[in-house]
N, C-alpha and C positions, 0 to 999 in steps of 0.2 A: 761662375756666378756673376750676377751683374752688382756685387757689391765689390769694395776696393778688400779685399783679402787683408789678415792682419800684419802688419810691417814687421813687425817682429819675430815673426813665422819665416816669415819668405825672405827678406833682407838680412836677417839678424841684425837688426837696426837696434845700439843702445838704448835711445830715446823712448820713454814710454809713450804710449801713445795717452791722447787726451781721454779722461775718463770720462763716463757719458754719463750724461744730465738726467736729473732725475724729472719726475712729472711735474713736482712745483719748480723748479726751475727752469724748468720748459713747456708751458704753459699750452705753447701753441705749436706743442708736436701733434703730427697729422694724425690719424687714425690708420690703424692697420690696415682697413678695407681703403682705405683712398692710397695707402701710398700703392697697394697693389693695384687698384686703377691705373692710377698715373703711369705704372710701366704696362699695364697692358698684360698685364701677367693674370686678370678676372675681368669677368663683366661685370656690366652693372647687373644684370638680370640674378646671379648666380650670389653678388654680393647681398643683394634684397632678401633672397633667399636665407641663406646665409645668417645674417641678423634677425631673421624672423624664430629661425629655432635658437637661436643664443638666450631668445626672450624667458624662454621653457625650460633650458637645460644649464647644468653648471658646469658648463665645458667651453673652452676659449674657444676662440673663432677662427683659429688658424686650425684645431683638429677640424671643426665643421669642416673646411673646406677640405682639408685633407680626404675625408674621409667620404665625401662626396665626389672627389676628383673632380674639384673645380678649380685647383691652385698644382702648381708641380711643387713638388718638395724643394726642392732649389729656388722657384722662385719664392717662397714661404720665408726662407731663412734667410735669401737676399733681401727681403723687403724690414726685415723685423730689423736687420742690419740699419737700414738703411734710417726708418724710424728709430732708432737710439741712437745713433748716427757714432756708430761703433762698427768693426772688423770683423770677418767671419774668419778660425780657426781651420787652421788643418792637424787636426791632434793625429790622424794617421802617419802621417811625414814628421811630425815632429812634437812628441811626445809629451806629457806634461813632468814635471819634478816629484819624485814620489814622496819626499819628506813633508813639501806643501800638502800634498793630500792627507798626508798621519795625522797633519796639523788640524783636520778640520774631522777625519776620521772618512775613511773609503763609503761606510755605510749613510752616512751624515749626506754625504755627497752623493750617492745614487738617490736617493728620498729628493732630493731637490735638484735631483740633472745640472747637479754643478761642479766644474772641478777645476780649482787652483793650477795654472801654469807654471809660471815664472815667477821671480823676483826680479826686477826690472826697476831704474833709476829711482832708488827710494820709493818704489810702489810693487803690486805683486797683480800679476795680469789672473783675471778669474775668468773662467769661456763659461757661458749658461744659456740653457737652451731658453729658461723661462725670461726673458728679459724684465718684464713687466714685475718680477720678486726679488731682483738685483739687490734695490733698496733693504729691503727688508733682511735679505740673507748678510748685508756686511755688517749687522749687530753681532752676527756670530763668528764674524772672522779675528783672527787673533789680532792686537797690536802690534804684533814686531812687525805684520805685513805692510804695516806702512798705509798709503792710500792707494786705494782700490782701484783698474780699470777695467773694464765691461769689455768680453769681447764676446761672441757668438759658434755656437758649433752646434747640428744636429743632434738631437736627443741620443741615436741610436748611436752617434760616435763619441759620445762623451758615457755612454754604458761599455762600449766594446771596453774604451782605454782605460776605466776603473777595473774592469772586471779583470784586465790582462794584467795591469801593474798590484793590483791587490787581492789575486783570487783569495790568495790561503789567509788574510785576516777577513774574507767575507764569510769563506766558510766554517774555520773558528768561530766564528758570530754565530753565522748560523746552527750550528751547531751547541751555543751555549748564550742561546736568547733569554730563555725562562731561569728563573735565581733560580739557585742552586737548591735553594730547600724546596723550592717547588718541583726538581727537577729528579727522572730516576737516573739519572746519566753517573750520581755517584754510588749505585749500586752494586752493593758488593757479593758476588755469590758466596765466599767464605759466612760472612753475616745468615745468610740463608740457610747454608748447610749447618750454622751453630743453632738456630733457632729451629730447623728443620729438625736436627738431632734432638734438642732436648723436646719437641713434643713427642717423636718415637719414643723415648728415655721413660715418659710420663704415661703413654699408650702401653709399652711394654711394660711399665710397673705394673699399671692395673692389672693386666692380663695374667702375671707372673701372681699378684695375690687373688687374682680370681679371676678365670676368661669370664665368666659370666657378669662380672662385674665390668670389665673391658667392655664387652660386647654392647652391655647395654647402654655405657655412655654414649659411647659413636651412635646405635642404633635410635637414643633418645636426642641425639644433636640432630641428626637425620630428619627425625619424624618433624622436631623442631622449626626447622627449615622448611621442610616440606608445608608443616601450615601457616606460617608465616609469607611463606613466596602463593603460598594459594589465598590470602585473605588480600596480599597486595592488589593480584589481579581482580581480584572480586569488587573490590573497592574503589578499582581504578576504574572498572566496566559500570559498577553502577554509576559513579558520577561521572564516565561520558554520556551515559545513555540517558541520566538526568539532565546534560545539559543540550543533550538532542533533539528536546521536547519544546526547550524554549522555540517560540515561533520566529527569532529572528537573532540570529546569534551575533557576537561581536565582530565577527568577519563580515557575513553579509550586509551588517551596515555601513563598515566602511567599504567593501565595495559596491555602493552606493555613491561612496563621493568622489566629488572631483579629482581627479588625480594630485600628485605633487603638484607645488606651484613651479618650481623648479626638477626637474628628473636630476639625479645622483649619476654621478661618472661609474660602472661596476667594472669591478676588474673580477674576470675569472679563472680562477687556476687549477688544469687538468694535470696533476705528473703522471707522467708515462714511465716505462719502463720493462723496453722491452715486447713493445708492442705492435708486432707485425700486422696481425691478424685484424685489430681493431682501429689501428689509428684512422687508417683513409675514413671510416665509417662514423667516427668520432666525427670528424670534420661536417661529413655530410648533416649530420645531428645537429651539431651546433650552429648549421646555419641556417635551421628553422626555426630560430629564438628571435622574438617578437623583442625588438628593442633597437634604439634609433642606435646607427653602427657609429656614429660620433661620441655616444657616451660608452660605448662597449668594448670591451680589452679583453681577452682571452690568451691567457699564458700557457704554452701547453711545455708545462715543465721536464726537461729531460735528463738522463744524467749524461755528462761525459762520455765515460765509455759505452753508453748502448747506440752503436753507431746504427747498427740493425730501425731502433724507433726514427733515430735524425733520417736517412736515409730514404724510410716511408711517407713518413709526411714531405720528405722533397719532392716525390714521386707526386702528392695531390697538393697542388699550386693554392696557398695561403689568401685570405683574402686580408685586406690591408689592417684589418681589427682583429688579427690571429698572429703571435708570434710564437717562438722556441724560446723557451731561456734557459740555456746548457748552465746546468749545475757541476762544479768540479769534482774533485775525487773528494773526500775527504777520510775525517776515523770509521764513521759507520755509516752503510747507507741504507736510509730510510725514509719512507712519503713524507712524516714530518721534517726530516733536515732539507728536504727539495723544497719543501714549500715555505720555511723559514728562509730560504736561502733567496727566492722567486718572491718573496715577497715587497720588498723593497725597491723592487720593478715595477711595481703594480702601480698604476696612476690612481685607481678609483678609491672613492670614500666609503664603499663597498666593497668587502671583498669577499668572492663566493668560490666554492670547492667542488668539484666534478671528479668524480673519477672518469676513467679512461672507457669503461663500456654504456655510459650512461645516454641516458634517450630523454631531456627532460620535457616537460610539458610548454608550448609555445610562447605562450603565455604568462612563465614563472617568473622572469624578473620584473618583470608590469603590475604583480602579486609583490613582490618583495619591495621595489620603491614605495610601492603603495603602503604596504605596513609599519615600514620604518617612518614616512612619513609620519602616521598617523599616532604612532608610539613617540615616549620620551627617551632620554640617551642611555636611561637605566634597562633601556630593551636592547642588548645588544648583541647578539643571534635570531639568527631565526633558521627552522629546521622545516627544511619538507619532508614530505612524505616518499617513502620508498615500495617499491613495486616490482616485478619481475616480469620483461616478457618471453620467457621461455619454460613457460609454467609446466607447457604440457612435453615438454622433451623426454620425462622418464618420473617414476615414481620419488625419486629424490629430488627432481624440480617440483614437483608438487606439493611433499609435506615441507618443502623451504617457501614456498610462496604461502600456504599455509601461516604458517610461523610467524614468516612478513607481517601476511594481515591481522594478524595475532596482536600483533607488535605494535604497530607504525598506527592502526587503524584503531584499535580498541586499548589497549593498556597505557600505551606510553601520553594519548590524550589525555586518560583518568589521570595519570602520574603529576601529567603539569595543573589539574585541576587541584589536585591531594597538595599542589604547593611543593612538591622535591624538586632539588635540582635535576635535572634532565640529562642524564650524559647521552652526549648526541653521535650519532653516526658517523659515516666516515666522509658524505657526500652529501649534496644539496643544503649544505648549510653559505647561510650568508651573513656576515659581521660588520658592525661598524670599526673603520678604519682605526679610529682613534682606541676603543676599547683594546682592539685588536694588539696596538703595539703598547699600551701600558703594562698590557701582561706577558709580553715579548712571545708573541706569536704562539707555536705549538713545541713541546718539548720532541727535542729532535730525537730522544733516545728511548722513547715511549710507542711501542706497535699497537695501541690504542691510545694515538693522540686525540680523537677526537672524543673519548670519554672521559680522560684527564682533564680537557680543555673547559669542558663541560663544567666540572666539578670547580676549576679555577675560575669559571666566573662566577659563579654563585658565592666563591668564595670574597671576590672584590666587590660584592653589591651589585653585579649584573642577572639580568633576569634572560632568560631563552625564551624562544614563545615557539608552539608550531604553526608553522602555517598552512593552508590547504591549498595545497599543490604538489603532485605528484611526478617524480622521476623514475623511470622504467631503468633498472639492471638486468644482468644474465645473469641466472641463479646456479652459483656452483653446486653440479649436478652427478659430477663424479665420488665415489666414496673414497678414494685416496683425500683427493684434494679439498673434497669440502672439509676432511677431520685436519690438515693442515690449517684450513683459514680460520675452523673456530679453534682451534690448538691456539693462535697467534690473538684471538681476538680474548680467549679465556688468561692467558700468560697476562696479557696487556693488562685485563681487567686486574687482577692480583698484583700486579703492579703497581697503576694507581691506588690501589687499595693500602699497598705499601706504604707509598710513598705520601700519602696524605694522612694516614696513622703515626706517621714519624713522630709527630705530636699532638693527640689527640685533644689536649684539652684546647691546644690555641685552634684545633679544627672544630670545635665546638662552638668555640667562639667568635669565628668567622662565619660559619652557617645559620649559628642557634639552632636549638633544641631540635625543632620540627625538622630540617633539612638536615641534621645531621644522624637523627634515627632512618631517615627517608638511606643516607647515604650508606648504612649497613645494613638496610634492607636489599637495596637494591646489588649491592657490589659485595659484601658479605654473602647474602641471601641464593646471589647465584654462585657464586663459586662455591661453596659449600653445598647448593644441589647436585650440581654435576658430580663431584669431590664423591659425596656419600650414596648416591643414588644407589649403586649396585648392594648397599645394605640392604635396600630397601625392595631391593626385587628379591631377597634371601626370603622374604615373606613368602613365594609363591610357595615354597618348600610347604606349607600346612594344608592350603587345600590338595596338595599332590601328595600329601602323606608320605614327605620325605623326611630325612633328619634334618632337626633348628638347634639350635645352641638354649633358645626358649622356650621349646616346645613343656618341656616337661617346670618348669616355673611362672610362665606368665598365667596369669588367670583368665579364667573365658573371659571377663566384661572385660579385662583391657586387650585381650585381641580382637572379642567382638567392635570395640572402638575405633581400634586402628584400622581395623577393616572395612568399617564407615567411613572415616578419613581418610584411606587409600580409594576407595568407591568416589569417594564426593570429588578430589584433588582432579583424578581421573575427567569425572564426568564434567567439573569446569572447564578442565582444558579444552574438551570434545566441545562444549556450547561456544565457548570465548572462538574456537575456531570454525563453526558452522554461522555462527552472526558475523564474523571478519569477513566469509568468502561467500555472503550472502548479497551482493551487489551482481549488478548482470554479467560484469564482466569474468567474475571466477566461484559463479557459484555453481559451475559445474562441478566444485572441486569438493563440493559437502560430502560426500561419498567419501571420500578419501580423508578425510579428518580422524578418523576413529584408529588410521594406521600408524600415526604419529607416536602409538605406543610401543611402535617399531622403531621410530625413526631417535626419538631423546637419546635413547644408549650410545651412539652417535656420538653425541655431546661428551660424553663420559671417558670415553676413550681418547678425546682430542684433551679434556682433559687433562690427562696421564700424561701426553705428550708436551703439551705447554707447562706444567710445572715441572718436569725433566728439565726444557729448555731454562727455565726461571733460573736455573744452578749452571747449565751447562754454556748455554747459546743466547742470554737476556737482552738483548740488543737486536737477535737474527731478526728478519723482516720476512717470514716464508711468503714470499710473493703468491696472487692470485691469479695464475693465466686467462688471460679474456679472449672469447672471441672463437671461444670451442663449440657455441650452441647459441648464435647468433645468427640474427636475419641480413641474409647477403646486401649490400649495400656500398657504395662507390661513391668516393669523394669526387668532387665536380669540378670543373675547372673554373676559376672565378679570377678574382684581382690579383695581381703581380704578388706573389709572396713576400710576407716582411724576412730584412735580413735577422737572423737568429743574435742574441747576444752571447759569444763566444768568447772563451779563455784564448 
């Protein structure tokens, strides 16, 4: 490097070095772009440049150049040297003090690319990549450290040496970001099996003084649900469709306006796991996303041991706005403790979720700045829209794509008009940074963290919005596997369900009234569909003149009711899902809606398996394999790969 290395490093020189000046007392430090003139390490032409989009973007100007390849990385970190008139570090040869880092806390320290050296001649030497935040970060160094001196180390080697000398209190962290009460991490399966037990205890009373009495409980909690989950959607479809009408809706006018005055740094994070088949193809995806590669960061989350995923993407060459951040072992492993763990890595004030088979629309984070701009901080999510392009692979990609547009396109718009909190997906969501870490990220121990998360922001005063933008999945199309992923996604939901009943009345009071009937409609409502459904197909027994437990007690007007109610439940389903797949792209698929009466049981059976798990396995994460019924596709050869950050 053409900076003087730090003396302390290399000499093991007592003497601290001089500690570097700050901006008022150094009035007439050069500017970044001139000292890099002065050594001939930029042009003028590329520095013009350069400063032109800094105008736009909230991003320094040492990534601009980076990120353009118009600065070497060496001479980036010599120069910044050179301007604070401070030493560049070799923390690889010569490690930092681990008790100085406890001092300020490992995670403290990766959030700010800063980490505590030495103790040195009544001062304590700190290497940081951001120099220009020095100032600012010694308000939060301790006193015993003495007086502070500035010295410099790449970003990526001041993550290696944190993540190596403190993996296991990152992943402790990560692993227990979200408070405890918020969290299911202290879930007990004995507590389950006690409360499990005593509703048998109370089902078997009934039964024992009367089945017919049993029966009709369950069969009236059933029917119960059943019209309760059918008036949601009803309610939900008419006020999308009411707000269809309006000629100019609140999206279309703000895209209308001028963009951000400034574009937001987004940081995105894909974990993988495991993922031979899809990773190259991820890559090739992601680099048709419309966004200046200066403000863009893509984390493609790993763990540890899946040496299988590291290995694949070494295979298709990274471009300089894509890295790895190897996650270590820890208690449990799951998407949420990866991304709790990679989150802290992340540069942007943005931070958005991808899963690993996703395709999303070009255009989607040019929709996402733009709406965050346009909202206040009390909007802090935003969710797209989901899609499937393997619609047509087999009759169970169909009634799931079905479902989708069900879903994403009709119900869940009416939901956020009806005012409920939103429990959001698992992918194409995007957060503001700051919301993000007050409620300490996603609970690590929750296989539906992103409906947990959902529900915890509503709980803090934050609001979700959807946005209109669409991400393409591959629709799990297999009948093993798809009753495994709603098995994990049903357990998940009964989980939060749990764990935010812990105390109902302070959840009431956190939500108010309206959002917290919305929140037993919604997560009540389906898990007791699924749970009771098969009651409710004992009904077909009457037209088929078989034996019922009712037949010989219910009266005709209330089976001819129910029979109404079973007709209409029906018939909504069939219209909510002939209007979702009535766009060009999948309304070949209106044919096929009416089979879905096939396809629910499904549900019901993954069921049975995720409350097994809830007692036995509540923590397991039954992975989703990608990449079985996906469009052939090959990662590209682009810019030098970033080095991964490794334990």
């Amino acid at each position: 490097m053409s900076a003087t290395p730090l003396r302390l490093i290399q000499n093991h020189d007592t003497s601290p070095p001089a500690p570097a000046m700050t901006d008022a007392q150094h009035p007439q430090r050069k500017q970044l772009g001139q000292v890099l003139l002065d050594m001939g390490a930029l042009s003028k032409e590329n520095l013009e440049i350069a400063t032109a989009l800094q105008r736009t973007q909230d991003v320094r100007l040492g990534d601009i150049l980076l990120a353009h390849g118009f600065v070497r990385r060496v001479d980036l970190y010599a120069a910044l040297a050179r301007q604070y008139g401070c030493s560049i570090a070799d923390l690889h040869r010569h490690p930092p003090d681990v008790r100085l880092i406890d001092d300020l806390s490992a995670d403290f320290c990766i959030r700010n690319r800063v980490v505590p050296w030495k103790n040195v001649g009544g001062g304590t030497v700190v290497i940081c990549s951001r120099p220009d935040e020095f100032e600012a970060l010694q308000k939060e160094f301790p006193a015993h450290w003495g007086r502070s001196f500035l010295a410099i180390a790449p970003e990526e080697d001041i993550l290696d040496s944190l993540v190596a000398m403190r993996h296991r209190a990152l992943t402790q962290r990560a692993e227990t970001r979200v408070a405890g009460h918020e969290s299911c991490r202290g879930w007990n399966p004995r507590t389950v099996i006690r409360y499990a037990a005593l509703l048998l205890a109370i089902l078997c009373g009934l039964f024992f003084y009367s089945t017919l009495v049993g029966f009709s409980v369950l069969v009236g909690w059933a029917v119960f649900t059943l019209l309760m989950n059918s008036a949601l959607k009803l309610t939900a479809s008419i006020l999308y469709w009411r707000r269809q009408k309006i000629p100019v809706d609140d999206f279309a006018r703000s895209a209308d306006l001028p963009g951000p005055h400034r574009l937001p740094m987004i940081s995105i994070m894909v974990p993988l796991y495991k993922e031979r088949e899809i990773a190259g193809r991820l890559v090739k995806r992601l680099e048709r996303i419309i966004y200046p590669r200066e403000l863009l960061e893509i984390c493609l989350v790993v763990e540890e041991d899946d040496t299988l995923t590291q290995n694949t993407l070494a295979q298709a060459d990274l471009p300089r706005w894509m890295r790895q951040v190897i996650v270590p072992r820890g208690v449990v492993k799951t998407k949420p403790r990866a991304l709790n763990f990679a989150l802290d890595f992340c540069r942007g004030s943005v931070i958005g979720v991808y899963d690993a088979e996703d395709a999303p629309a070009a255009d989607q984070l040019l929709k996402v700045a733009q709406r965050f701009s346009d909202r206040g901080p009390e909007v802090a999510c935003l969710q797209g829209k989901l899609d499937f392009y393997n619609a047509r692979t087999n009759w169970l990609s169909r009634c799931f794509t079905v479902e989708y547009a069900s879903w994403w396109r009709l119900v869940l718009p009416g939901v956020e008009q009806i005012g409920f909190a939103i429990p959001l997906g698992g992918t194409t969501l995007f957060f503001r940074r700051r919301a993000l870490d007050e409620l300490g990220g996603w609970d690590a121990h929750n296989v539906t963290e992103d409906a947990d998360l959902g529900v915890r922001l509503a709980r803090h005063g934050y609001r979700t919005e959807l946005i209109d933008t669409v991400t393409e999945e591959e629709a799990n199309c297999r009948a093993w596997p798809w009753i495994k992923q709603r098995s994990r996604w049903i357990k998940g939901y009964a989980m939060t369900y749990g764990v935010h009943m812990r105390h109902p009345a302070r959840l009431l009071s956190d939500l108010g009234l309206w959002k917290f009937i919305g929140f037993q409609l919604i997560f009540l409502g389906s898990l007791s569909g699924v749970l009771l459904a098969p009651l409710l197909w004992t009904f077909w027994a009457f037209p088929l003149g078989l034996p019922h437990p009712l037949r010989d007690v219910m009266p005709d007007t209330l089976l001819a009711l129910l029979g109404i109610s079973f007709a209409a439940a029906e018939l909504l389903t069939i219209a909510i899902g002939i209007q979702a797949v009535s766009g060009p792209k999948h309304k070949w698929l209106r044919g096929w809606v009416p089979t879905l009466h096939f396809y629910y049981p499904l549900a019901s059976i993954a069921a049975l398996k995720g409350f097994i798990e809830i007692i036995t396995h509540p923590f397991y994460w039954d992975k989703t394999q990608h990449g079985k019924f996906d469009t052939p596709a090959t990662a590209t050869i682009s810019e030098s790969s970033a080095k991964p950050v490794r334990v």
